[in-house]
C-alpha positions in Angstrom: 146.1 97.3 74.4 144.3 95.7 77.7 143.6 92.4 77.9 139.9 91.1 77.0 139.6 89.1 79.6 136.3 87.7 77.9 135.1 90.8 76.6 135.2 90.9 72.3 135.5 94.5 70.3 133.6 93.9 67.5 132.5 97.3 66.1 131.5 101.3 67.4 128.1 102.2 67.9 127.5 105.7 66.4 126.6 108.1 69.6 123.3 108.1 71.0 122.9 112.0 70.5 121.2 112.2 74.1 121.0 115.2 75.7 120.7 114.0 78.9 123.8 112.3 80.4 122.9 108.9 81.1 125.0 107.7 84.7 126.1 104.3 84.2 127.4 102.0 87.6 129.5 99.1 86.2 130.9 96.6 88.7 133.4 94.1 88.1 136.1 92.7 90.4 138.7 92.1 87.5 140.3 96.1 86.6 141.1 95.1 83.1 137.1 94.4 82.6 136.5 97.4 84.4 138.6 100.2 82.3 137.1 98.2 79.2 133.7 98.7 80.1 134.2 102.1 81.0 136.4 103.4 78.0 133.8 101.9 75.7 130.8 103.2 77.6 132.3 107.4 77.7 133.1 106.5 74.1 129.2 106.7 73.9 128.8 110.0 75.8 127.6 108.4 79.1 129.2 109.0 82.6 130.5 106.0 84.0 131.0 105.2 87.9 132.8 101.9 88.5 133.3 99.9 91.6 135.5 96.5 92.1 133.2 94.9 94.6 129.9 95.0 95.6 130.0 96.3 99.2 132.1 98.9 97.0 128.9 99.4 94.7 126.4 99.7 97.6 128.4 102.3 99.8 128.6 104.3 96.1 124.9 103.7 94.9 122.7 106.4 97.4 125.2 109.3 96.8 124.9 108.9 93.0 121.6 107.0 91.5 122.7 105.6 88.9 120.5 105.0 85.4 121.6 102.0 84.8 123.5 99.4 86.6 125.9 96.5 84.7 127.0 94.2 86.6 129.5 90.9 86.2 128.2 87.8 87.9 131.1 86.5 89.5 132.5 88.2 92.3 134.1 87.0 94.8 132.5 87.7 98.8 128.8 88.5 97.5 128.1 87.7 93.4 126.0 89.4 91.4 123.1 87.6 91.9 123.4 88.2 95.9 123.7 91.7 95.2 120.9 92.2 92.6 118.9 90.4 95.2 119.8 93.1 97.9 118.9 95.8 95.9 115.4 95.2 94.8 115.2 94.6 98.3 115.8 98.2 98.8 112.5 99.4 98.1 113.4 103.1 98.9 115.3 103.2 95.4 113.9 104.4 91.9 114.0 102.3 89.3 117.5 101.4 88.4 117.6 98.5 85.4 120.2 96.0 86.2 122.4 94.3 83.0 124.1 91.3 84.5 126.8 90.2 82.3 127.9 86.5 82.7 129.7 83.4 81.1 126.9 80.5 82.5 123.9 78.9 81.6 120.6 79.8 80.7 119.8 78.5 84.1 121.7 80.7 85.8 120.6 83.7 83.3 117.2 82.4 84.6 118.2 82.8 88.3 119.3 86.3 87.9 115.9 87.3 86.3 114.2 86.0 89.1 116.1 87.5 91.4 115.3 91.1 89.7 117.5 91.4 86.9 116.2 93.2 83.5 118.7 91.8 81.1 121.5 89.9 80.7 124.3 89.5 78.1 127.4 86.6 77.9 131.1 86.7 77.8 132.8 87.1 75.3 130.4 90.6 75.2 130.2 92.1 71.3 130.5 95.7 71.5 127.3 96.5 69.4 125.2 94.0 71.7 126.4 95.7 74.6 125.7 99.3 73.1 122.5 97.8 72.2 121.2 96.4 75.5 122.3 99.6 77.5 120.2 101.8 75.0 116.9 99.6 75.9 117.1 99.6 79.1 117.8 103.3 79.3 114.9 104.2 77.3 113.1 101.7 79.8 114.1 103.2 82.7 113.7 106.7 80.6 109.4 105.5 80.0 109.3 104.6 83.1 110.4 107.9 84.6 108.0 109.8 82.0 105.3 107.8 83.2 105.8 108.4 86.6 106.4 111.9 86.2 103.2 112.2 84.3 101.0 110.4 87.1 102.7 112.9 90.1 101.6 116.0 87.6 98.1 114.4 87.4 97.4 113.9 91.1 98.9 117.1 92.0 96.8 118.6 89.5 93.6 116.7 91.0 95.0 117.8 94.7 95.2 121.2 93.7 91.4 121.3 92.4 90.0 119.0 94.9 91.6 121.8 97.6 90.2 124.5 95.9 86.8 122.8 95.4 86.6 122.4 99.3 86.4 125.6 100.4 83.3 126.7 98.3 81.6 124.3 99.4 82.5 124.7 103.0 80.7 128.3 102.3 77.8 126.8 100.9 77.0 124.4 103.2 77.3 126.9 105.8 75.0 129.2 104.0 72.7 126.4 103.3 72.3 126.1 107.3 71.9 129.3 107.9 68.8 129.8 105.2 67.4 126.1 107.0 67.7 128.0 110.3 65.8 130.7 109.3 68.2 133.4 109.7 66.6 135.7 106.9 63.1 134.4 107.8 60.9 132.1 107.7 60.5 129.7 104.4 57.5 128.1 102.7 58.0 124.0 103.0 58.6 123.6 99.9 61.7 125.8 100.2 62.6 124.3 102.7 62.7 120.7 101.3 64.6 121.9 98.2 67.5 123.6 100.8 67.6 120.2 102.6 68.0 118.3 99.3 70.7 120.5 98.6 72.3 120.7 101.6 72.6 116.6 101.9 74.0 116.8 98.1 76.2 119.3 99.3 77.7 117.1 102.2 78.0 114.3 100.1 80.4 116.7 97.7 82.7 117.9 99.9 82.6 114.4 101.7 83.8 113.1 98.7 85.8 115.9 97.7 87.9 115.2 101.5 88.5 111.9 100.9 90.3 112.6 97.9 92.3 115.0 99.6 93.0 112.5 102.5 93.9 109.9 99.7 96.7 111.9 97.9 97.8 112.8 101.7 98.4 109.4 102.4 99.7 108.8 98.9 102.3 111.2 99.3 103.1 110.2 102.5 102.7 113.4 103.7 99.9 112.3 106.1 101.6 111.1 110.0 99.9 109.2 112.3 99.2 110.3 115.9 99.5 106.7 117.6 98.4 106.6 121.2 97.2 103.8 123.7 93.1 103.6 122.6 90.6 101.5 123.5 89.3 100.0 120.6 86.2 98.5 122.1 84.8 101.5 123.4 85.7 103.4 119.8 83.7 100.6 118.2 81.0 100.9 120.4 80.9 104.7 120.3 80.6 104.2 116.1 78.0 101.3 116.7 75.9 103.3 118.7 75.5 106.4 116.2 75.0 103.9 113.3 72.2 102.3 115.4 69.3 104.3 114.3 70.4 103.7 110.7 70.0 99.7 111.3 66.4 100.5 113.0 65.3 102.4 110.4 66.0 99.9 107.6 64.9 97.1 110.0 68.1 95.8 111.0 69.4 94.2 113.7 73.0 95.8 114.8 74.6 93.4 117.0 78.0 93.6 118.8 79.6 90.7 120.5 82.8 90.2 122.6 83.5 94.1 121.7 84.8 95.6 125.3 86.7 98.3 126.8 89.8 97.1 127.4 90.8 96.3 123.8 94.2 98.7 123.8 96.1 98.9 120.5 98.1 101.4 119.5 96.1 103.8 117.2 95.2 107.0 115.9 91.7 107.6 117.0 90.2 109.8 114.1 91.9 107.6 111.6 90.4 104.9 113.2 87.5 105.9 113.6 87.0 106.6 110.0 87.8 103.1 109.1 85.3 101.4 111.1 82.8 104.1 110.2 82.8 103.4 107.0 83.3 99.5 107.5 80.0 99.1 109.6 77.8 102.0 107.4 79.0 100.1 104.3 77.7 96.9 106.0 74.5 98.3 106.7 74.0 100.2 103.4 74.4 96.9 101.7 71.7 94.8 103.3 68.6 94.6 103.3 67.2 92.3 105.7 69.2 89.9 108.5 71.2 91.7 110.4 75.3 92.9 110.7 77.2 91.7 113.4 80.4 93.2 115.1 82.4 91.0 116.7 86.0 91.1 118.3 88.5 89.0 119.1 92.1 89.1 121.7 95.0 87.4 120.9 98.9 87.1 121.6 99.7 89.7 119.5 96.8 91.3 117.9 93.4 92.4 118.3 91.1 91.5 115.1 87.5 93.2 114.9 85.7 91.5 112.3 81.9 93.3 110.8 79.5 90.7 109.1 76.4 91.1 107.3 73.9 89.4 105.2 73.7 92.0 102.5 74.4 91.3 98.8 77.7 89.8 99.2 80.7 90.2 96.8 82.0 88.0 93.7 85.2 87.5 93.3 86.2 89.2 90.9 85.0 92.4 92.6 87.1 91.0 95.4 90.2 91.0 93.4 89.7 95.1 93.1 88.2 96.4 95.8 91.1 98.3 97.7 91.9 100.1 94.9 90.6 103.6 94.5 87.9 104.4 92.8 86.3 100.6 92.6 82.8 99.9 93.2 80.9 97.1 93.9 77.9 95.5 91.9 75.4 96.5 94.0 72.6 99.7 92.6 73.8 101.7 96.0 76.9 102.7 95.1 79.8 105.7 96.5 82.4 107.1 95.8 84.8 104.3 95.6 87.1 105.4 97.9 86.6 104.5 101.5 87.5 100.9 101.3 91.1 102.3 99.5 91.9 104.9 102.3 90.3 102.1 105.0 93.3 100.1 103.6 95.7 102.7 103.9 94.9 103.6 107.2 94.9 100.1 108.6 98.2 99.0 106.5 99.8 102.7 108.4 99.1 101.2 111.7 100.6 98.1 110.5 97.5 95.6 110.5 95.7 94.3 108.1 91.9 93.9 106.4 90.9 90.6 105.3 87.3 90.3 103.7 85.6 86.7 102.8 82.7 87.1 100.8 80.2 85.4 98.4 77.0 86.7 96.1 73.9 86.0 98.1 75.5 85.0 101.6 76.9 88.1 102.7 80.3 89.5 103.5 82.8 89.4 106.5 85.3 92.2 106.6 88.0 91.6 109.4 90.1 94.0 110.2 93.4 93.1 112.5 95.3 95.5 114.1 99.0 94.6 116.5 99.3 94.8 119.9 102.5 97.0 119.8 103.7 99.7 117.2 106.5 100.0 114.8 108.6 103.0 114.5 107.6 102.9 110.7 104.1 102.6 111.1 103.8 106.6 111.9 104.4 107.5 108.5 102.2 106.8 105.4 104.2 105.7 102.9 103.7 103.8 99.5 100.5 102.3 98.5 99.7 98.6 100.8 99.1 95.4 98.9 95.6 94.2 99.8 95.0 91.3 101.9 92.5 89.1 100.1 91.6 85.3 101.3 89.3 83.5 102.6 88.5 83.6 106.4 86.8 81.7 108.7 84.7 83.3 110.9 85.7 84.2 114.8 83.7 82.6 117.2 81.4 84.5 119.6 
């Protein structure tokens, strides 16, 4: 019989009965603990991988995820908390709950938690309590996998459709030009205004029905960037100058100040060009009188562009939402919910930034900042950004 070495046998769990095999990664720098924990743990049907240290544990973990990890406190080079602290700093990895087992205080239980930890359990360990505490956090990390399962199923279902969707009504809005062309004769007026009522619903469809596709691209991370040197003034100028007839026909005044060639960030020109697109046209579909104003800014290490208005403004709590996909503002003029989500995408791929500072009835500044170099990283799309939400003072003229 091994010594305990602060571990109690109190009593057998009957089996789980699961048919998956759970992997288990216990690590503990003392053996005895180690063939303990293991012996009891394939007593319960589970595959156990051990390690002694934790550079041992880290050189094992990418080879074979493990389901769950346990892990003893005290170790000697880097402890348990140092290395539950450098793997939830791996943000590549799944979920993997972590079990620390430890003879201290509640303060230090509390210091592991923080650090990422999902449960703990204290020397001298009982057997059923330890039986216990690696069946929740299994089925936790089993929910958890369910759910995310679930979600992929559902937006690849919703890519699927949304690609099939598009090319009908490629066709019809095709068609629809043709028939506004007169290409199997002439039409009555009224004909005529029914095919271009259509034909801007149509557009509108499949503008929507892109977007989505673009926002499960970059969701997957499936959708690269093509960064090259671009001038950013003369993009923004380019996008001002199309949107100009938009801000005279609702009365506007579409001002641009300190925006210049010259402005050279690393970028993706179409993906750019989408952002501040939809940026400035969101400005100007907002307000109704006053006027939007583009205005950039150079410094050390980034260029910032910021687009302000004197629409509607946005509350705060709309603020707190507004990057995420499918949120809509309070206003009557509403989309699809979706440009502001794949704005932040985009601008979070080339590794900037968009800040908005905003209140109801004083309009709405929406900044976005963009680095003077690139990142290898920043070329790939990758998981979803964290919005940038504060308030900002406006840039000087």
């Amino acid at each position: 019989m091994p010594r305990q070495l602060g571990y109690a046998m109190m009593g057998w769990p009957i089996c789980n009965g699961s048919m998956k095999r759970d992997r288990l990664l216990v690590i503990d720098d003392v053996p005895d603990n180690l063939w303990l924990l293991r012996t009891l743990l394939e007593d319960e049907g589970y595959e156990v991988i051990t390690a002694s240290s934790a550079h041992q544990a880290l050189n094992g973990l990418l080879p074979a995820l493990p389901d769950l990890i346990l892990l003893d406190v005290m170790m000697p080079e880097m402890d348990g908390y140092e290395l539950t602290r450098h793997i939830r700093g791996m943000k590549h990895l799944p979920f993997i709950p972590i079990l620390l087992i430890t003879a201290y205080d509640r303060a230090s239980v509390a210091k592991g938690l923080d650090l990422g930890a999902d449960d703990f359990i204290h020397k001298p360990v009982e057997v059923e309590d330890l039986y216990a505490r690696v069946r929740s956090l299994l089925r936790l990390k089993h929910s958890i996998e369910e759910r995310d399962q679930i979600a992929r199923q559902r937006q690849d279902f919703v890519s699927r459709l949304t690609h099939d969707l598009r090319t009908p009504l490629v066709s019809a809005d095709r068609m629809l030009g043709l028939l506004q062309e007169g290409a199997l004769g002439a039409l009555p007026p009224a004909v005529q205004e029914v095919l271009t009522v259509m034909a801007r619903s149509n557009r509108n469809l499949l503008e929507m029905v892109n977007k989505l596709l673009d926002v499960y691209r970059y969701e997957a991370g499936s959708k690269s960037l093509s960064l090259t040197p671009l001038d950013l003034g003369s993009l923004v100028q380019d996008i001002v100058a199309e949107l100009l007839p938009i801000a005279q026909d609702k009365g506007l005044d579409l001002v641009v100040a300190n925006v210049s060639s010259g402005m050279i960030v690393p970028g993706d020109r179409l993906e750019l060009r989408r952002v501040f697109q939809n940026l400035i046209g969101n400005a100007l579909k907002f307000t109704e009188e006053g006027k939007v104003v583009v205005r950039g800014a150079v410094g050390d290490r980034s260029v910032s562009v910021t687009i302000q208005d004197t629409g509607i403004g946005i509350s705060k709590a709309v603020q707190a939402r507004l990057f995420q996909r499918f949120q809509q503002g309070d206003s009557q003029t509403q989309g699809s919910g979706l440009g502001l989500y794949l704005s932040h995408y985009i601008i979070a791929a080339h590794g900037g930034k968009i800040l908005v500072d905003s209140a109801p009835g004083q309009g709405s500044e929406f900044t976005v900042v963009l680095p003077l170099t690139s990142s290898p990283e920043t070329a790939m799309i990758g998981a979803p950004p964290t919005p940038s939400n504060r308030r900002l003072r406006a840039l000087e003229p």
